[in-house]
N, C-alpha and C positions, 0 to 999 in steps of 0.2 A: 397387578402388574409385577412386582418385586424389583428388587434391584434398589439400587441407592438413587440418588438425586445427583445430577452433576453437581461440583464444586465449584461454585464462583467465587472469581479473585477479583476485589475492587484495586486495582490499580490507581487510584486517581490518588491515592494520597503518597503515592510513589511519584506521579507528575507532578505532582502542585510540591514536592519534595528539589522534586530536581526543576521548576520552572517558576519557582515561586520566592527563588534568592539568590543571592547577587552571584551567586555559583553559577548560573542558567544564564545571568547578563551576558555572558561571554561565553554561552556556546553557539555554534555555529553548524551547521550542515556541512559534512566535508567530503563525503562521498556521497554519488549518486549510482544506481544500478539501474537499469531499462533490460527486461526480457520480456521478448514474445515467448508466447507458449502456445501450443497447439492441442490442449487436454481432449479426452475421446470423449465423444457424446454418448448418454446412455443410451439405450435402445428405448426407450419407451418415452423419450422426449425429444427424441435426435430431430424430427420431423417439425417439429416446432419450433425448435432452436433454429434450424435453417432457414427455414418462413419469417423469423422474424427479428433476425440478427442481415436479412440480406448476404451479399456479400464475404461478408468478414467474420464467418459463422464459425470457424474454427479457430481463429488467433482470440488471444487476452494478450493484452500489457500487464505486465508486473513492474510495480517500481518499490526499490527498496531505496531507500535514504538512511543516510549515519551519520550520528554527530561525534564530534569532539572529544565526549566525555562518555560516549558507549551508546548511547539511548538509540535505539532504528527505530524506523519505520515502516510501513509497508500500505500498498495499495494498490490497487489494478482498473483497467479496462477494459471496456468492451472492444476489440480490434487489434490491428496492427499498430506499431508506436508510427506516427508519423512525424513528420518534419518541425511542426509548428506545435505539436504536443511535447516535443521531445526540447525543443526551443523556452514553451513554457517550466519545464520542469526543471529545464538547467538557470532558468532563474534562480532558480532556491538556493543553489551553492551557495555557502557564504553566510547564507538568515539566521536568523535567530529562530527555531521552530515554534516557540512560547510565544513569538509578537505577533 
């Protein structure tokens, strides 16, 4: 096959850095970000994606989330953001992301 091997980054001792001392007690979540996106379906799966996404076969959610002291986040779903998703995720304002 040739070629090299990806490179993996263990990040965890960069979280347990920042979430692991009294530095991390007092961060907080202070932005939140909600985008729909509408990415194009391949061809050779588009047909299946539609069948079994229903509906909402072209939106994702993207949420990015930011803290205090730089760290984001990020995460998505399946569909359009709605009302009571978008309710639940502005809960976080404010958290602690470590608790």
């Amino acid at each position: 096959m040739g070629g090299t091997e990806p490179r993996r980054v263990d990040l965890s001792s960069d979280i347990d850095a920042r979430c692991g001392t009294s530095y991390s007690a007092a961060m907080q979540i202070t932005d939140i970000e909600i985008h729909e996106i509408h990415p194009p379906l391949a061809a050779w799966n588009g047909d299946e994606v539609r069948l079994s996404s229903g509906d909402n076969w072209d939106a994702r959610t993207v949420v990015v989330l930011r803290c205090d002291n730089g760290l984001e986040g990020i995460t998505e779903w399946e569909g359009p953001p709605r009302d009571a998703s978008i309710a639940d995720v502005e809960q976080l304002r404010g958290t602690n992301p470590c608790r």
